[in-house]
C-alpha positions as CSV (number, residue, x, y, z in Angstrom):
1,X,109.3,63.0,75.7
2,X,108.3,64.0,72.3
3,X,106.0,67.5,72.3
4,X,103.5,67.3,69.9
5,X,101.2,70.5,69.6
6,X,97.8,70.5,67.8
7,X,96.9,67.0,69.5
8,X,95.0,66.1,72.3
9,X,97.4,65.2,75.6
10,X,96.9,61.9,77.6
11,X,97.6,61.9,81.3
12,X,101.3,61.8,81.0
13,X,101.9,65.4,79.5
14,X,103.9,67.8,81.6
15,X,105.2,70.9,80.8
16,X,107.6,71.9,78.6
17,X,108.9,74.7,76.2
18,X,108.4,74.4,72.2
19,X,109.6,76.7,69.4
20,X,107.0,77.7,66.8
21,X,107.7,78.5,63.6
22,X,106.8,81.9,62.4
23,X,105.9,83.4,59.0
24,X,105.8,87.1,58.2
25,X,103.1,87.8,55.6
26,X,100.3,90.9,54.9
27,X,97.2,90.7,55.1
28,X,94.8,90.6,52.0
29,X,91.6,91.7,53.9
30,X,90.9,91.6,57.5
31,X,92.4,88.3,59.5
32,X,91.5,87.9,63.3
33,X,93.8,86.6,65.6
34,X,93.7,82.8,65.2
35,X,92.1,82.4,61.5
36,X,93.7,79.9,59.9
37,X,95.4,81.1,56.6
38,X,97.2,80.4,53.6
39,X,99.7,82.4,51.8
40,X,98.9,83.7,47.8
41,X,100.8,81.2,45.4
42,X,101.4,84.7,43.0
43,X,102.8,86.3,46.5
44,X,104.0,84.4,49.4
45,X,103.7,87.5,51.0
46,X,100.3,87.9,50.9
47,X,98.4,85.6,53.4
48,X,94.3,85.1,52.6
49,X,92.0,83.0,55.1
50,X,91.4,79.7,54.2
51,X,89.7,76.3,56.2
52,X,91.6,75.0,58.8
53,X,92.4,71.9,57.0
54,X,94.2,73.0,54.0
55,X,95.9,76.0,56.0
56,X,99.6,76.8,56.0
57,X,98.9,78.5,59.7
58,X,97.5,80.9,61.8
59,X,96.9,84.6,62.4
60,X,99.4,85.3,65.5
61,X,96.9,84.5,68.3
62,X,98.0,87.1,70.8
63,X,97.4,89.9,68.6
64,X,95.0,92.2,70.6
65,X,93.1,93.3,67.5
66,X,92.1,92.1,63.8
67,X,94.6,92.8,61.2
68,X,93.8,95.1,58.3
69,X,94.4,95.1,54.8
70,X,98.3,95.3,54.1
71,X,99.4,95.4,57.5
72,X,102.0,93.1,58.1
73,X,101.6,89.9,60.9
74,X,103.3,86.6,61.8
75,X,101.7,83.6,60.4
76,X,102.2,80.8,63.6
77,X,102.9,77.8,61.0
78,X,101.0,74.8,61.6
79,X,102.7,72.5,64.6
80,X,104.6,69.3,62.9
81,X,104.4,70.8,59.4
82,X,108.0,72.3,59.2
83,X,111.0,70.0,57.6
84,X,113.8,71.5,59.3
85,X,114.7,73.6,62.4
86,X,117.0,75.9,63.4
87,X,115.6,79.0,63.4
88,X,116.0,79.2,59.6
89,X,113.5,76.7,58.4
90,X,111.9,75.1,55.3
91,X,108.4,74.2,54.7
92,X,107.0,71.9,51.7
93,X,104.2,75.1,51.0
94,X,107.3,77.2,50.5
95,X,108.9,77.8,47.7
96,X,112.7,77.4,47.5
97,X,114.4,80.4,48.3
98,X,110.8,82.4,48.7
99,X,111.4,83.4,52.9
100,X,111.5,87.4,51.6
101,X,111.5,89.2,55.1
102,X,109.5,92.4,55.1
103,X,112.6,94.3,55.0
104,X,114.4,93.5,52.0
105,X,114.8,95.1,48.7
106,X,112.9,92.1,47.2
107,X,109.8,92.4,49.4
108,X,109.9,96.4,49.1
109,X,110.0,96.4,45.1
110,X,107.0,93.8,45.4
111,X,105.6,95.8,47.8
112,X,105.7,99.3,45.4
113,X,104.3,96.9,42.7
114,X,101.0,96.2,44.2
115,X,100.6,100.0,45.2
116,X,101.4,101.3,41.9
117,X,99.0,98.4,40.9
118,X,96.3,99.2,43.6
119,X,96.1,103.1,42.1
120,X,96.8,102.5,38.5
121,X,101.2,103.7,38.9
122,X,103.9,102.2,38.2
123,X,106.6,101.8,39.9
124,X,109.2,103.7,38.1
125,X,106.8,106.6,38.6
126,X,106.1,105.8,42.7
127,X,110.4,105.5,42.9
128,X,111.1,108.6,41.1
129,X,108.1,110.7,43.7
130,X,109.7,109.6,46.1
131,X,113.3,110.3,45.3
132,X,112.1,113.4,44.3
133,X,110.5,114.5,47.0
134,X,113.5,113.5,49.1
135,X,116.2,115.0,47.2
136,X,114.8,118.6,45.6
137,X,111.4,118.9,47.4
138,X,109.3,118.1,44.0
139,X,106.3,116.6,44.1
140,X,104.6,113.9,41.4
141,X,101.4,115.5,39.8
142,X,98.9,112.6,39.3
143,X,96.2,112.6,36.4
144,X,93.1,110.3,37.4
145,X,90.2,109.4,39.2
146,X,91.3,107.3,41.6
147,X,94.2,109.2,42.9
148,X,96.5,108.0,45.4
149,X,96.7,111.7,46.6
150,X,92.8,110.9,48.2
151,X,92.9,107.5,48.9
152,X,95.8,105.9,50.5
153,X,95.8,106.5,54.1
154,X,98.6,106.9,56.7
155,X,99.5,103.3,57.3
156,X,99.8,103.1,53.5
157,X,102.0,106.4,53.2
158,X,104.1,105.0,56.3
159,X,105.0,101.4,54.6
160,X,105.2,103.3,51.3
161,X,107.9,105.8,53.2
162,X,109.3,102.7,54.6
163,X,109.7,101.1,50.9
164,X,111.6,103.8,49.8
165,X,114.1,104.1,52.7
166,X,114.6,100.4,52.1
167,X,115.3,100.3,48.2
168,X,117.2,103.4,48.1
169,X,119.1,104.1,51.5
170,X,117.7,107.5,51.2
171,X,115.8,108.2,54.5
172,X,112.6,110.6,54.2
173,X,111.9,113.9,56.1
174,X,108.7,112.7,57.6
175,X,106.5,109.4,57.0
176,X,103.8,111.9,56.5
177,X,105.0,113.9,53.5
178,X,103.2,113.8,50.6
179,X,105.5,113.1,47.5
180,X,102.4,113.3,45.0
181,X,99.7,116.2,44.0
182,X,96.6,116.2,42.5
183,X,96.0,117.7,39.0
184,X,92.2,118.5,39.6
């Protein structure tokens, strides 16, 4: 008996177990559980709501809560979409060689890219804070108005911790230090 999920069953379905392909990804803005979504073409990462009909997947439906801006999610990939099974699989949205887990030195690098984008850094000067900060205690005075000192928040500091730890090997003291200081 062939399973096939996202039609409608005749009389003859029983049960049965099925393996559903999964997608890490990050939220742009706010997803609920179960909105269909497609991923950024700039950033596979990056998955942005979209009608159901052009979608790559689906918000993880279980999730007890919305997911916010830049928190991270599994994207339940369409049902009879995926080219190849075995839990490493392909998809034709995909780009060859594009399947970045959140953990890698790629997606991190993109990762400090975007913040150093989202409060006018780079990310030379994000590394070096947070190397800093790590090894001699110094922290990275910031010129501006739009600070990251007063605007990220403690999700943002957490992943950006987490970013750090995975490109360098070097582990913080605490998620909640602040590697950076205001010049005002």
């Amino acid at each position: 008996m062939n399973v096939e999920v996202g039609q409608l069953l005749d009389r003859t379905a029983k049960k049965d177990a099925i393996h559903i392909a999964i997608y890490p990804a990050v939220a742009e803005k706010i997803l609920h559980p179960g909105t269909p979504v497609t991923l950024r073409d700039d950033n596979q990462d990056i998955a942005v709501q979209c009608p159901a009909g052009v979608s790559f997947g689906i918000v993880d439906p279980f999730l007890q809560k919305p997911v916010k801006p830049s928190e991270r999610f599994y994207v339940f990939v369409n049902p009879n979409t995926i080219t190849s099974l075995r839990h490493d699989w392909t998809h034709p949205a995909l780009k060859p060689d594009q399947d970045v887990g959140h953990d890698t030195k790629e997606w991190a690098k993109r990762w400090m890219i975007d913040l150093g984008q989202k409060y006018g850094m780079n990310y030379d000067e994000l590394m070096w804070a947070g190397e800093k900060w790590i090894d001699e205690g110094k922290v990275l005075t910031v010129h501006g108005t739009l600070d990251i000192t007063n605007a990220w928040d403690e999700e943002e500091r957490a992943k950006y911790w987490e970013c750090i730890e995975i490109i360098t090997g070097k582990k913080p003291p605490s998620i909640e230090d602040e590697p950076f200081d205001c010049s005002c």
